[in-house]
FIMARVO-451601 format. One line per 3 residues: number of its first residue (from 1); their letters; for each residue x, y, z of C-alpha. Coordinates in Angstrom, 1 decimal, padded with zeros to 4 digits. Layout:
<sites>
NUM = A = X/Y/Z ~ ...
</sites>
This chain:
<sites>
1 = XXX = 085.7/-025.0/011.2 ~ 089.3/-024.1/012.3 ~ 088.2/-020.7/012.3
4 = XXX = 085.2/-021.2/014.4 ~ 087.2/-022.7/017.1 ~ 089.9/-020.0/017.0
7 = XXX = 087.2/-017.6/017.8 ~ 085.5/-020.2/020.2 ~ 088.8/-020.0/022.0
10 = XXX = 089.3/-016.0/021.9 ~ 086.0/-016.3/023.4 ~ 086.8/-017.8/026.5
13 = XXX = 089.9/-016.0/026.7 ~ 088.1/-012.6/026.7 ~ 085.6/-014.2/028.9
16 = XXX = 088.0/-014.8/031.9 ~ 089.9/-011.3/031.4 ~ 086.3/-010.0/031.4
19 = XXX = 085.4/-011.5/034.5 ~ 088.8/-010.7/036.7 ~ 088.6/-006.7/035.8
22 = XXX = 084.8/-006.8/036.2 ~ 085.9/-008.2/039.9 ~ 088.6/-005.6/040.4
25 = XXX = 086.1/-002.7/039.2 ~ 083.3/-004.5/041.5 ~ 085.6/-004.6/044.8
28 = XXX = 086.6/-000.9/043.9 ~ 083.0/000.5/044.6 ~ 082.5/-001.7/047.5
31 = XXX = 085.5/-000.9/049.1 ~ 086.2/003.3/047.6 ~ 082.1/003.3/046.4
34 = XXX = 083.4/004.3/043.0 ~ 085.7/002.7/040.2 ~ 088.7/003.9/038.5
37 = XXX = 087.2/005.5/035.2 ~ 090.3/003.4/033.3 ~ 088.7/001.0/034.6
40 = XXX = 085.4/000.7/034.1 ~ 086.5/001.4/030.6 ~ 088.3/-001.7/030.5
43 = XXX = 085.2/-003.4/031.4 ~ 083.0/-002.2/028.7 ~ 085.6/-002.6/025.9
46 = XXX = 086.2/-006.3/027.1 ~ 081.7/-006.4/027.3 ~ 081.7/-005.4/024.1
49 = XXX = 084.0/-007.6/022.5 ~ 082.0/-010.5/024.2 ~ 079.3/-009.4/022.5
52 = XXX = 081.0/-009.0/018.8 ~ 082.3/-012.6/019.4 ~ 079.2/-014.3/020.8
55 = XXX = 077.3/-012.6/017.6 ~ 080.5/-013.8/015.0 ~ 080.4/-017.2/016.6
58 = XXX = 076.3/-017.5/015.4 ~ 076.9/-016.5/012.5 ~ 079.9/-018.4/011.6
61 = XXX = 077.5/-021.4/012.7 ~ 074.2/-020.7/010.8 ~ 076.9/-020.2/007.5
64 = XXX = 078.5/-023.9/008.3 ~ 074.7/-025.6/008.7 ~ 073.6/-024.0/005.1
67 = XXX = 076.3/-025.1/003.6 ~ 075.8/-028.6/005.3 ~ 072.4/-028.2/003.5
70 = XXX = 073.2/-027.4/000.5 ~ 075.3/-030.3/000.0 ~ 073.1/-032.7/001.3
73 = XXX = 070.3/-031.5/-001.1 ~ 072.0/-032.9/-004.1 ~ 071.4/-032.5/-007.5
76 = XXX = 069.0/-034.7/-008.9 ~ 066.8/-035.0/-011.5 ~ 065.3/-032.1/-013.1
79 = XXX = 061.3/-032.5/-013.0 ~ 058.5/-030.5/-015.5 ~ 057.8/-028.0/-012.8
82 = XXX = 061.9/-027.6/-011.9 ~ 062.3/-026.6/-015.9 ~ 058.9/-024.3/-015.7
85 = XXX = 060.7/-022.4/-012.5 ~ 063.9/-022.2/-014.2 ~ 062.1/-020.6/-017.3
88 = XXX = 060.2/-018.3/-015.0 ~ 063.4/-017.5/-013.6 ~ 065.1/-016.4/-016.5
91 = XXX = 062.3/-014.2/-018.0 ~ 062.6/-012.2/-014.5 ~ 065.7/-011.5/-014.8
94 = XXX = 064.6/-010.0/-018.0 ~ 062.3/-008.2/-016.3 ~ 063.9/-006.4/-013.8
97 = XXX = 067.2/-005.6/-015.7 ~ 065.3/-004.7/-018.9 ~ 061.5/-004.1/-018.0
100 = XXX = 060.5/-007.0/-020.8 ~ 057.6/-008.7/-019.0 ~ 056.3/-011.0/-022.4
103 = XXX = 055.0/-014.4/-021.0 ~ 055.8/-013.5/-017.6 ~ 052.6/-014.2/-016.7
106 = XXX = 052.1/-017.2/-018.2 ~ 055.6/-018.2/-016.6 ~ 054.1/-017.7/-013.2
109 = XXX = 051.5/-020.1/-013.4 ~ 053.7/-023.2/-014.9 ~ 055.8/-022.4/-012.1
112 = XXX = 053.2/-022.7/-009.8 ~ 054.0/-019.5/-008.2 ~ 050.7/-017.7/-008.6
115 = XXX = 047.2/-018.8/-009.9 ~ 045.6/-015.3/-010.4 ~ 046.8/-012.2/-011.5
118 = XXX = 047.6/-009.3/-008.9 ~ 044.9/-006.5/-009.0 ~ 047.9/-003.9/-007.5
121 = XXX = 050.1/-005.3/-010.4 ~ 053.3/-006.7/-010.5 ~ 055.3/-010.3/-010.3
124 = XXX = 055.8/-012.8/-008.1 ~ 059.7/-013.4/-007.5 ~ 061.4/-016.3/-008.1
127 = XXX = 061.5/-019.1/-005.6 ~ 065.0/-018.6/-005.4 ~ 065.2/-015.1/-004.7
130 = XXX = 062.1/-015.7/-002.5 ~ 064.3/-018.4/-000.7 ~ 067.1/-015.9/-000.3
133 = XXX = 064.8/-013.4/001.2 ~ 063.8/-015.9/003.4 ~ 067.5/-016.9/004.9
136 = XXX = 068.4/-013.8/005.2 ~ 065.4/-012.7/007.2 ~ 066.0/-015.6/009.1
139 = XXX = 069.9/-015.4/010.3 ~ 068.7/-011.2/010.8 ~ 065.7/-011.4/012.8
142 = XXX = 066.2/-012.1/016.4 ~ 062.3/-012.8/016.8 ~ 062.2/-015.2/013.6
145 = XXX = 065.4/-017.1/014.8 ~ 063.1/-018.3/018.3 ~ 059.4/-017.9/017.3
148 = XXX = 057.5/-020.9/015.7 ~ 056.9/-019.7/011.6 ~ 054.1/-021.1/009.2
151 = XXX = 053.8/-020.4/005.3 ~ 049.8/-019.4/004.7 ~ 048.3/-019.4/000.9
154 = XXX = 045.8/-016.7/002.2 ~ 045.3/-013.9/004.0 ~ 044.4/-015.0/007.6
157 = XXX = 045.6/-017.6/009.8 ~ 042.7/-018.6/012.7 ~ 043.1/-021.3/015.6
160 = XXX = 041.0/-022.1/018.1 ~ 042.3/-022.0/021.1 ~ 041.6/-023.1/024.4
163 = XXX = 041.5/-020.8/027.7 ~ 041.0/-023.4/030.2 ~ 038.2/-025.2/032.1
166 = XXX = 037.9/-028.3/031.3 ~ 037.7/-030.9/034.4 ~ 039.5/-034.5/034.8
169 = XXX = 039.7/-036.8/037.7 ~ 040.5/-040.4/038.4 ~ 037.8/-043.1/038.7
172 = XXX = 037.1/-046.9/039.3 ~ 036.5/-049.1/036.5 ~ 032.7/-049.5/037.4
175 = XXX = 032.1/-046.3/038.9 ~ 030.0/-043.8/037.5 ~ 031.6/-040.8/034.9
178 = XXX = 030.6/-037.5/036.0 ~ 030.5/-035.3/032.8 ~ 033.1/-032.8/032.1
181 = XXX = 033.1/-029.1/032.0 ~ 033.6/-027.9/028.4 ~ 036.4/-025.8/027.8
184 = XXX = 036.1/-022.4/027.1 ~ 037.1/-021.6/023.1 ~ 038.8/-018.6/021.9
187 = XXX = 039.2/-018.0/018.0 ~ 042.8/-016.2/017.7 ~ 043.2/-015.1/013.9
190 = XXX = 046.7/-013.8/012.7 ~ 046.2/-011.5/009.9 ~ 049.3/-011.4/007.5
193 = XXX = 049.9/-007.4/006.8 ~ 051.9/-005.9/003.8 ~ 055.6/-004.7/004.2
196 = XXX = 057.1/-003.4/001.6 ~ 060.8/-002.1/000.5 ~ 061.8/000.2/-002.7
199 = XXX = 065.6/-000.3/-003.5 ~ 066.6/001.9/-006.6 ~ 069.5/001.2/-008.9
202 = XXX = 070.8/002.9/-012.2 ~ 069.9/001.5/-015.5 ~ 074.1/000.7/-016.2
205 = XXX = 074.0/-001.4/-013.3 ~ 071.0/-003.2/-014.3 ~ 073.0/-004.1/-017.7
208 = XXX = 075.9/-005.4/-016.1 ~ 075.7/-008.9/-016.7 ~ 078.2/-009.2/-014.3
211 = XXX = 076.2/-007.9/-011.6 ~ 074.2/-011.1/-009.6 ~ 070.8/-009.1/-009.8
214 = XXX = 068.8/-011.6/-008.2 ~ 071.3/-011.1/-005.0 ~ 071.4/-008.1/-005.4
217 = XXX = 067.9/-007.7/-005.0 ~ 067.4/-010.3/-002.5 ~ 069.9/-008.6/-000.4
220 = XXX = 068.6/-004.8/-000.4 ~ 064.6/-005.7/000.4 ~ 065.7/-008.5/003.1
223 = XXX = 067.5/-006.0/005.0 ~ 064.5/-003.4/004.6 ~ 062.0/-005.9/005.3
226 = XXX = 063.9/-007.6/008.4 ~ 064.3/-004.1/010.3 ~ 060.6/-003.7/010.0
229 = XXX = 060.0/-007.0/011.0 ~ 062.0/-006.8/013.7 ~ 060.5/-003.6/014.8
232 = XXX = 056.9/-004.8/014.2 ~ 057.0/-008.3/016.2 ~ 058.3/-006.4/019.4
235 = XXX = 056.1/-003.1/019.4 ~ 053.5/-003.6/016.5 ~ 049.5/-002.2/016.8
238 = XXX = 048.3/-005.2/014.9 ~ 046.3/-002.7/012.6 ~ 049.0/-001.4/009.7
241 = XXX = 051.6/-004.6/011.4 ~ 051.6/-007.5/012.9 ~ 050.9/-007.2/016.7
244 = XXX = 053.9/-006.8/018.5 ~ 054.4/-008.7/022.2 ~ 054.6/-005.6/023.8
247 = XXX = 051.4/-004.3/022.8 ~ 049.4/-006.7/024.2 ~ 047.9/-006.1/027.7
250 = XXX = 050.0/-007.1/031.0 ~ 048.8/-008.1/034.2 ~ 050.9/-008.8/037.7
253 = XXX = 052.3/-012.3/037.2 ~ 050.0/-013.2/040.1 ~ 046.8/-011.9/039.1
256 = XXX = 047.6/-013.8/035.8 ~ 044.6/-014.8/033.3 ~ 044.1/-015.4/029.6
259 = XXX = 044.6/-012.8/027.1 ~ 047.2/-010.6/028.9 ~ 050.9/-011.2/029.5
262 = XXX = 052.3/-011.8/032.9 ~ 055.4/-009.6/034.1 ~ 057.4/-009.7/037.5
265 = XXX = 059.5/-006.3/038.8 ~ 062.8/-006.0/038.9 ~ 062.9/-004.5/042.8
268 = XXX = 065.1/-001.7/042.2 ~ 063.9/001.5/041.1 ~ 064.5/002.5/037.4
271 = XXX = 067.0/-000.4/037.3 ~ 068.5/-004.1/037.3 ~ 070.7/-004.7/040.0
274 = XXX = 069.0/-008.4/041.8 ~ 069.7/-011.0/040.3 ~ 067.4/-012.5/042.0
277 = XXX = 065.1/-010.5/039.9 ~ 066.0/-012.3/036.6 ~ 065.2/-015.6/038.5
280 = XXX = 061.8/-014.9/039.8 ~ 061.0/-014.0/036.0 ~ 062.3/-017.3/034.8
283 = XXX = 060.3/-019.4/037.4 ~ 057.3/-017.2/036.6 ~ 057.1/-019.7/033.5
286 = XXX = 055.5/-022.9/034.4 ~ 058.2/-025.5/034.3 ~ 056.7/-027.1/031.4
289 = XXX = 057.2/-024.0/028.9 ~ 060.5/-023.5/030.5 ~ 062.5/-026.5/029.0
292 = XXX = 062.2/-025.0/025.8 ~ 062.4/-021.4/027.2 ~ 065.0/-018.2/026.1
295 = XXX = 065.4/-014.9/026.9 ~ 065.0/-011.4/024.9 ~ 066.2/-008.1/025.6
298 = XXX = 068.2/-005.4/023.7 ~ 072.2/-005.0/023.6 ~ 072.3/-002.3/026.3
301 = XXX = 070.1/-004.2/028.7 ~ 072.6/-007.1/027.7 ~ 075.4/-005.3/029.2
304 = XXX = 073.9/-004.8/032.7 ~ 073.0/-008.2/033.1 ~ 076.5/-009.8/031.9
307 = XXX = 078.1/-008.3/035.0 ~ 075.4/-009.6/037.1 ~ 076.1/-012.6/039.7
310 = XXX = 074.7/-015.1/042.2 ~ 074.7/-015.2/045.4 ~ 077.8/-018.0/045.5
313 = XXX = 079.7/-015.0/043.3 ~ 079.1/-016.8/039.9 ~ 078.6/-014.8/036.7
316 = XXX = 074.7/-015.7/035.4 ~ 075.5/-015.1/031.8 ~ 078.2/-017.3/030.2
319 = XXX = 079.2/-017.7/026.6 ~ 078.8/-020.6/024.6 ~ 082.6/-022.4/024.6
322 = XXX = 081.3/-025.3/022.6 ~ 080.5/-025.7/019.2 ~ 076.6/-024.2/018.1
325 = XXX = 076.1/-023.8/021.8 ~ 074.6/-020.7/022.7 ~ 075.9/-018.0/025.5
328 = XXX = 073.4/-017.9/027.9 ~ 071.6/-016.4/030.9 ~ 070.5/-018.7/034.2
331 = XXX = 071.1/-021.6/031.5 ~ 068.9/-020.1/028.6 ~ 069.9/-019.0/025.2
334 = XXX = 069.6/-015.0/025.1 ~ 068.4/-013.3/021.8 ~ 069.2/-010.2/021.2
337 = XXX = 067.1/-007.6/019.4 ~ 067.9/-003.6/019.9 ~ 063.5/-002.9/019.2
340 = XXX = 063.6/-003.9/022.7 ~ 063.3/-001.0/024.8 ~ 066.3/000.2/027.4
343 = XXX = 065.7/-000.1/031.3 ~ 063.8/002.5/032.5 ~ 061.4/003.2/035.3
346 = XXX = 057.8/001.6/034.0 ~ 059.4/-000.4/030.8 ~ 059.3/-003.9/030.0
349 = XXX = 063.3/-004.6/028.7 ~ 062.9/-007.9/029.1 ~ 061.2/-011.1/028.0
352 = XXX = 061.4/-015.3/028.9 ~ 059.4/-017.1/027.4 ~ 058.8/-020.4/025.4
355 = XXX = 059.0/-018.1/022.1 ~ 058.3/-020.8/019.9 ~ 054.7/-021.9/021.4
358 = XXX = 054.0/-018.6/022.6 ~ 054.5/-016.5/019.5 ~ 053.6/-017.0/015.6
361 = XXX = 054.9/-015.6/012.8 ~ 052.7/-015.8/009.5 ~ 054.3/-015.2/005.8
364 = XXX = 051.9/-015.4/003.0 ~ 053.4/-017.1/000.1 ~ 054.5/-014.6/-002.4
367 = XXX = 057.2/-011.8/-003.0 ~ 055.8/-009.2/-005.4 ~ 057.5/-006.6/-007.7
370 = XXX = 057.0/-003.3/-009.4 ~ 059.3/-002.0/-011.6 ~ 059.3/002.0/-011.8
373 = XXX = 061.7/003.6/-014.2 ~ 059.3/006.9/-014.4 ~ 058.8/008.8/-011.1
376 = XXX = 062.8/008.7/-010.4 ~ 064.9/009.0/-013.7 ~ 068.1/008.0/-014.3
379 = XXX = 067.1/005.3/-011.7 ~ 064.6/002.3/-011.3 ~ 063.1/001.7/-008.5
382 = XXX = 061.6/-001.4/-007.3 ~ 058.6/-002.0/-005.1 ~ 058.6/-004.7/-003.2
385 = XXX = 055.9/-006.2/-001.1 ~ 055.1/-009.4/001.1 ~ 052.4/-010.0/003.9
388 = XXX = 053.7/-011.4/006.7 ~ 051.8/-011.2/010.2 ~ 052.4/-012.4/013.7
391 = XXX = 050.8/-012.9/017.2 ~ 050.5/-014.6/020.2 ~ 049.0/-018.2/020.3
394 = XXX = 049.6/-018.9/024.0 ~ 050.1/-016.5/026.4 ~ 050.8/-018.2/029.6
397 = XXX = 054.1/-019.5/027.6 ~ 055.4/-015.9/027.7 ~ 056.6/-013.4/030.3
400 = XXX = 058.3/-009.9/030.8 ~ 060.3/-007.7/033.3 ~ 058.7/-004.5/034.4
403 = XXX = 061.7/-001.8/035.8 ~ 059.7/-000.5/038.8 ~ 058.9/002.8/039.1
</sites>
């Protein structure tokens, strides 16, 4: 905790040196039209070490709430299915240090972690090192960390959703009811895809009993399977990955309809320079989705708009100085995620949105393993699949930037 608020602190510090040689460098080109290159070098180093604190102070602050947990969790008593899981655990660590799979079939189903064998082969993980896939996924994926998640037993996840068109009024107590329009249904089904990671190690490191394999493990196919992820929820086809939010069709913000995502333009050509811009794309949201509403963009796009202000000469993006408050943008939490793409003439670098109603992500129980110690001698490899899938659910809770052309 004391070394949160150190960097909380070092935060603001940086913040208010940040904002007086952004001035000098701003009141440079208005009065000379250029900056001293010194600088404007100034001004990025001090950006970017906004940006390495405001990502240190998150994490520091996801670590402190799993550890709050954790403790609360307790230890308890150890139930018939808690033994079964600890079994199961045990005999997979046999099996992925030593290839011994005896009973590890059997395992899975006392554990209740499978109730059919795999046709492509291979075991389900433990819940543990499923768990630990799962956190780190969590505290790595900027799209998992603000979009709503669900854990499916099968392939497919449908709702029925609807698009609008159903009438109301008000009426007298013994007035006549005229009958209601019904709305208009639409089935949206979220298929959960397979992504998969292959980490290798050597058969001495696989021995060493000193070596944590399950974290090991955990760690090398979270990391593969979060960049993926993170890739696939921003620019997926929806036919080998889940469909990304910028694969979906757009439409003017005021031609808006069901089915296609609304965007605004940022006025300038082939760039971000109006604020103003950033505020017609928040108010684009209805003010219902808006309450609940953050921004997404990349780390470069991030840069631009930090040295944006208003028009009473007030910065629009300002760190969070409290503790687990977030720095934010017009006063919404900003999540950054480099599968956005740069500003550029015709691209969408931005998004607002209520991410959380607008935007599902799917994981089908189960983490699967192959081990190969053939195709790649002295080393094992270890395939590694799990199905997750995403989509929208509601578009109108969800809008982007177009850089005009």
């Amino acid at each position: 905790m004391e070394e949160l608020k150190k960097i909380i602190e070092s935060l603001a510090r940086t913040f208010e040196e940040f904002k007086a040689e952004n001035d000098k460098r701003l009141q440079e080109i208005e009065t000379k039209g250029y900056a001293d290159p010194l600088l404007t070098a100034k001004v990025e180093t001090l950006e970017a070490a906004l940006a390495d604190m405001t990502a240190l102070k998150a994490q520091m602050e996801q670590l402190d709430t799993l550890v709050a947990r954790q403790g609360a969790l307790g230890n308890g008593n150890l139930s018939d299915q808690s033994v079964s899981q600890d079994e199961h655990r045990a005999a997979f660590e046999g099996f992925i240090r030593r290839g011994e799979n005896q009973g590890l079939r059997q395992l899975e189903l006392q554990a209740s972690l499978s109730t059919q064998s795999d046709p492509d082969g291979g075991f389900t993980v433990p819940e543990t090192l499923e768990t630990a896939i799962d956190r780190v996924l969590g505290s790595l994926s900027a799209m998992r960390q603000i979009c709503a998640t669900m854990t499916i037993g099968t392939g497919t996840y449908k709702k029925l959703v609807s698009q609008g068109g159903t009438t109301s009024g008000w009426v007298g107590e013994e007035a006549d009811r005229d009958e209601t329009v019904t709305p208009t249904l639409r089935q949206i089904a979220i298929e959960a895809k397979e992504v998969y990671a292959k980490p290798a190690a050597t058969q001495s490191l696989l021995e060493d009993s000193a070596v944590d394999i399950e974290a090991w493990l955990a760690d090398e196919v979270a990391i593969e399977f979060s960049e993926e992820e993170g890739s696939a929820f921003i620019t997926g086809n929806g036919v080998a990955a889940p469909m990304g939010i910028l694969s979906y069709d757009t439409v003017a913000n005021a031609s808006y309809s069901w089915g296609k995502i609304g965007f605004t333009v940022s006025g300038a050509a082939a760039a971000l320079t109006d604020p103003d811009a950033l505020v017609d794309l928040q108010h684009a949201l209805k003010a219902a989705y808006r309450n609940g509403g953050s921004w997404l963009m990349n780390d470069l796009t991030m840069a631009t708009v930090r040295k944006l202000k208003d028009n009473d000469n007030n910065y629009l993006w300002k760190p969070g100085l409290e503790l687990d408050a977030p720095a934010t943008l017009l006063g919404k939490p900003v999540a950054i995620d480099d599968t956005m793409p740069d500003i550029a003439a015709g691209a969408y670098p931005i998004a607002f949105g209520n991410f959380s109603r607008a935007y599902l992500i799917v994981d089908r129980r189960g983490v699967r393993v192959i081990r190969d110690e053939v195709t790649a001698p002295p080393y094992v490899k270890f395939y590694t699949t799990r199905r997750v899938g995403g989509g929208i659910l509601l578009y109108e809770a969800l809008k982007l930037m177009k850089i005009s052309v």
